[in-house]
C-alpha positions in Angstrom: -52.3 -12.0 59.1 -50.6 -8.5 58.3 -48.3 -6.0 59.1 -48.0 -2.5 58.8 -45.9 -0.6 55.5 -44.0 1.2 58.6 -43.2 -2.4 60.2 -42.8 -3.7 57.1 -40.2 -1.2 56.0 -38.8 -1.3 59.9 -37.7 -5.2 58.9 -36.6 -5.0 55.3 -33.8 -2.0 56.7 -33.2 -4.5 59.2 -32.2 -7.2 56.6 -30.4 -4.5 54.1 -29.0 -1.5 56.3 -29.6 1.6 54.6 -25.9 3.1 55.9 -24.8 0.3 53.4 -26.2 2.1 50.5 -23.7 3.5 48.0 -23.5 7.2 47.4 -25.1 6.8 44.0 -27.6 4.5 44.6 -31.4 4.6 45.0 -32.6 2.2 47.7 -35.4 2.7 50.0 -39.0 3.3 49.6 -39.4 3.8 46.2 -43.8 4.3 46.3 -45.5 4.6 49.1 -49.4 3.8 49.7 -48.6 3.8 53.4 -50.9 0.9 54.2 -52.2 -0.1 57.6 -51.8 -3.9 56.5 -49.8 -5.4 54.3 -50.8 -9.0 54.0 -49.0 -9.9 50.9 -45.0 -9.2 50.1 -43.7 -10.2 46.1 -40.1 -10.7 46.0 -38.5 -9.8 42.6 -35.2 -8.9 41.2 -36.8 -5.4 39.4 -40.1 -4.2 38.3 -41.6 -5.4 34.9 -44.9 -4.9 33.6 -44.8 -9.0 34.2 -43.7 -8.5 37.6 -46.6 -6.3 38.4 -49.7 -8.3 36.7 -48.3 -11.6 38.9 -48.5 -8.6 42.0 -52.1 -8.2 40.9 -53.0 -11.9 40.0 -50.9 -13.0 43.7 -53.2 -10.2 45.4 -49.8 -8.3 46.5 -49.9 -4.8 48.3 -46.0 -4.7 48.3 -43.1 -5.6 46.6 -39.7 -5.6 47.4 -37.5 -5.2 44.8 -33.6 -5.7 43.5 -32.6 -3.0 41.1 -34.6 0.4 41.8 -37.9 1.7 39.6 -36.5 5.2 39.9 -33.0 5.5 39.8 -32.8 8.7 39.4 -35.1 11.8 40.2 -38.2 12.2 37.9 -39.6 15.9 37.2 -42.9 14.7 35.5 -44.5 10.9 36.0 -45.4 10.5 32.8 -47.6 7.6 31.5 -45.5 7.6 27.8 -42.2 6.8 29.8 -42.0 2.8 30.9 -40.8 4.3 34.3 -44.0 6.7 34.7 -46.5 3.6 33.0 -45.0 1.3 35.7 -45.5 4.0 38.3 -48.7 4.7 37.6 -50.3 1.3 37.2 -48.4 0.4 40.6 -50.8 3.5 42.1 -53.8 2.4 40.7 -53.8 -0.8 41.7 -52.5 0.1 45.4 -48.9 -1.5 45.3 -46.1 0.4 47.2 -42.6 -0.5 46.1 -39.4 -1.0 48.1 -36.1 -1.6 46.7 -32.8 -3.2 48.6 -30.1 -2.7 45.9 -26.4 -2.1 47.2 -27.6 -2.2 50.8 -29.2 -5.7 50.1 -25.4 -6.4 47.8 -23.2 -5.4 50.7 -24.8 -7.0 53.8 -23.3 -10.1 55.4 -25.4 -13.1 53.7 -26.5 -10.2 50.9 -25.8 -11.1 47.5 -22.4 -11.4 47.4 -22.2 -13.5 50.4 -24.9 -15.6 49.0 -23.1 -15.9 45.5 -19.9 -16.7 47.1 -21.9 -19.4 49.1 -23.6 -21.3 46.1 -20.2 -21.3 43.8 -18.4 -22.8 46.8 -16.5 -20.5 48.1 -14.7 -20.9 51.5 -12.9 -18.3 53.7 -15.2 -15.7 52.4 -14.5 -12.1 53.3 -15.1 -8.3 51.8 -12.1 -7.1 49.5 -9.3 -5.3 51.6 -8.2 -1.7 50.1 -5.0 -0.5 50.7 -4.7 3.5 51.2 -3.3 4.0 47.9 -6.6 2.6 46.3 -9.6 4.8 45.6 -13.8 3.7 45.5 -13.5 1.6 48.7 -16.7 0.0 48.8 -18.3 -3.1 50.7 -19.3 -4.6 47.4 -17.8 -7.9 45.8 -16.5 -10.2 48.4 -13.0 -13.0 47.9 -12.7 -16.1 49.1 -11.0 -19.6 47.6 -11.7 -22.8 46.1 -11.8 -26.0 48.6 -8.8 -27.6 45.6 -7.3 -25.9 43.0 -9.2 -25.9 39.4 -8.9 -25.2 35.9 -10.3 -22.1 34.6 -12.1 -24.3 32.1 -13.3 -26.4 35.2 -14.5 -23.5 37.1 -16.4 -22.0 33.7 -18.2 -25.7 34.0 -18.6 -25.3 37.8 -20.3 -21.9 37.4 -22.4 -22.5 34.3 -23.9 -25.4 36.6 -24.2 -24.0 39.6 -25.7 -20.7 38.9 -28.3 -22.5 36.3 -26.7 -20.5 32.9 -28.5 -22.3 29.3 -26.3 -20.0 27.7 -22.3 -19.2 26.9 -20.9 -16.5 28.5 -17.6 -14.7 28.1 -13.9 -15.4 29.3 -11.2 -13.7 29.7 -8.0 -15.6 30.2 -5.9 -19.2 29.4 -8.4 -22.0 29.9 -5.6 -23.9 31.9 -5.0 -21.5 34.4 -4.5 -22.4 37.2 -7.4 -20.9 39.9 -7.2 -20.6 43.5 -8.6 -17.4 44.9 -11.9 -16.3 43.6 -13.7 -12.6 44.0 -17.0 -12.3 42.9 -19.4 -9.5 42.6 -23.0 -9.8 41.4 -24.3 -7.6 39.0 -22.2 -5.9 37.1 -18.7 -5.7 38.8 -16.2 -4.0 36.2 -14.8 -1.2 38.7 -13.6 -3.8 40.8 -11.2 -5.3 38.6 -8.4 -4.1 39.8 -9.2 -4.1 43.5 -9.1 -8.2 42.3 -5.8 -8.1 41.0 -4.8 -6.1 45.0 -6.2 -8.7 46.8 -4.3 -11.8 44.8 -7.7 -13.2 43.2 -6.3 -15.7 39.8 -10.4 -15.1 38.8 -13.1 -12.4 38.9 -16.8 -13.7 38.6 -19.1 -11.3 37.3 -21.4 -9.7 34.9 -21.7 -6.6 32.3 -18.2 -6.7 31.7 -17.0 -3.7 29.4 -14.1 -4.5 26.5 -11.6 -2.1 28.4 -12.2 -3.7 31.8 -11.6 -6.9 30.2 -8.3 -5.4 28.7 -7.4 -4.7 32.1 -7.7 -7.6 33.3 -6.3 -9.7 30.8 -3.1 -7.1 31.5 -2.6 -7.7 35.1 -3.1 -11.7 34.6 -6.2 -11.7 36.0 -8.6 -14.3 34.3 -12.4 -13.0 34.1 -15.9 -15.0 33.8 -18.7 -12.7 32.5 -21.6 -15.0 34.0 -23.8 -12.1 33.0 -26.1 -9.6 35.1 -29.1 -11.7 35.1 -27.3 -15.2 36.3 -25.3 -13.1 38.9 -28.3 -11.2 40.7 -31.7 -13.5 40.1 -30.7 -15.1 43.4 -31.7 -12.1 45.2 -35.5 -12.9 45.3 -35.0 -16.2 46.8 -32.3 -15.4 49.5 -34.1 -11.8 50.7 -37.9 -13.8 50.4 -36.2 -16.4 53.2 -34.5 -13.7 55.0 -38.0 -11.8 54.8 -40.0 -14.5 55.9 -37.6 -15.2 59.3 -37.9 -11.6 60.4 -41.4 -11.1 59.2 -42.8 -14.6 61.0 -46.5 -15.5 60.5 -47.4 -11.5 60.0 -47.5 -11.2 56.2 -47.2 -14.1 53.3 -44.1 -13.7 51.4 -43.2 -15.2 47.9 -41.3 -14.9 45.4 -41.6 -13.6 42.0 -42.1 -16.1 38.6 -42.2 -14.2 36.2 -38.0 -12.3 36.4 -36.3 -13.3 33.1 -33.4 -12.0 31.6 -34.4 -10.0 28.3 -31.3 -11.2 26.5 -32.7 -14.2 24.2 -30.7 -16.7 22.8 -30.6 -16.5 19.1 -30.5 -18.9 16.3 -29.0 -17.5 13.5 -29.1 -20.4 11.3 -26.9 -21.8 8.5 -25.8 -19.4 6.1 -26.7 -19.6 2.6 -24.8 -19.2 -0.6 
């Protein structure tokens, strides 16, 4: 049972589109041992030291990633650097690396899609620029609510749904009023106003900046930070049963155990006198 890096790489471009890929973006192969058989694919959302000892202990020769190892282009690998440690470690144990970032985000059934899908949303469809709009992109994706809800509802809705232990941050009257819903996973700031165009009352996403929430909170557009983490863990699951239609019996597929987000919650405890 195994498949080729080349097949491999033939079906994960299938699944995530490279032409989708964002001008700024680094998907693709990312290290490549160019193996002969790849019996054993890990899913995760990025790579981590933890995410590569569960490769080793799983017996993995390939993982497919989320967010990109290297983003941007490296002039020396070196082992002081967590990017060049991670690179070399995935070398010596024989572990090529593919990642499907804004190609996997963009795709029909991709993150977004798949975001949209587990909040609820119906009538799903990409955002719609108008020409006077710059950044047209096929990330984040609008649909609507099967009834009308409280924002305070849909905070509850979300916190649920998406599995979040912790608070995250609002932007807007908890009473309003919500109807139309865009989404973006990850962090989705730049699409604020593209929101506002396309007559969303909320914007679900994460790594919201104090001036994009300013924005919104101008143009009446109420905001849920649901955080980076919460918005784009999904991947691993979604693309790992995409991966494992397309790939059939050729290669064992699984997903990773050992994401996490790094932000901790923190007890600060009482405050003495």
């Amino acid at each position: 049972m195994a498949i080729s890096e080349k097949e491999l790489i033939r079906i994960i471009e299938s699944i995530a589109p490279r032409k989708l890929e964002e001008e700024w973006d680094s998907s693709g192969p990312q290290i490549s041992m160019n193996k002969k058989a790849v019996e054993r694919v890990l899913v995760a959302m990025e790579i981590t030291k933890s995410v590569i000892e569960e490769a080793k202990q799983r017996a993995a020769d390939y993982i497919v990633s989320h967010h990109p190892l290297i983003f941007k282009n490296i002039g020396v690998i070196d082992n002081n650097t967590i990017t060049g440690n991670l690179i070399i470690d995935l070398i010596k144990s024989g572990i090529s690396v593919y990642s499907a970032h804004t190609t996997f985000d963009s795709v029909f059934g991709g993150n977004n899609d798949y975001l949209a899908e587990i909040i609820g949303l119906l009538r799903v469809r990409k955002f719609r620029f108008s020409k006077h709009m710059g950044g047209q992109t096929n990330l984040g994706r609008v649909g609507e609510l099967e009834s009308a809800m409280s924002l305070r509802e849909v905070c509850r809705m979300v916190k649920e749904k998406l599995d979040i232990d912790e608070e995250f941050r609002v932007v807007g009257d908890p009473d309003s009023k919500i109807h139309k819903v865009g989404v973006c996973a990850g962090a989705g700031g730049s699409l604020i106003e593209t929101a506002v165009e396309n007559g969303c009352s909320l914007f679900i996403t994460g790594d919201i900046r104090y001036h994009e929430a300013q924005v919104a909170k101008e143009n009446g557009l109420c905001l849920v930070d649901a955080g980076h983490y919460a918005t784009e863990r999904i991947f691993a699951e979604n693309f790992a049963e995409k991966l494992r239609k397309a790939a059939g019996v050729d290669a064992e597929i699984f997903t990773s155990q050992t994401d996490a987000n790094p932000f901790a919650k923190f007890n600060f405890g009482s405050v003495q006198n």
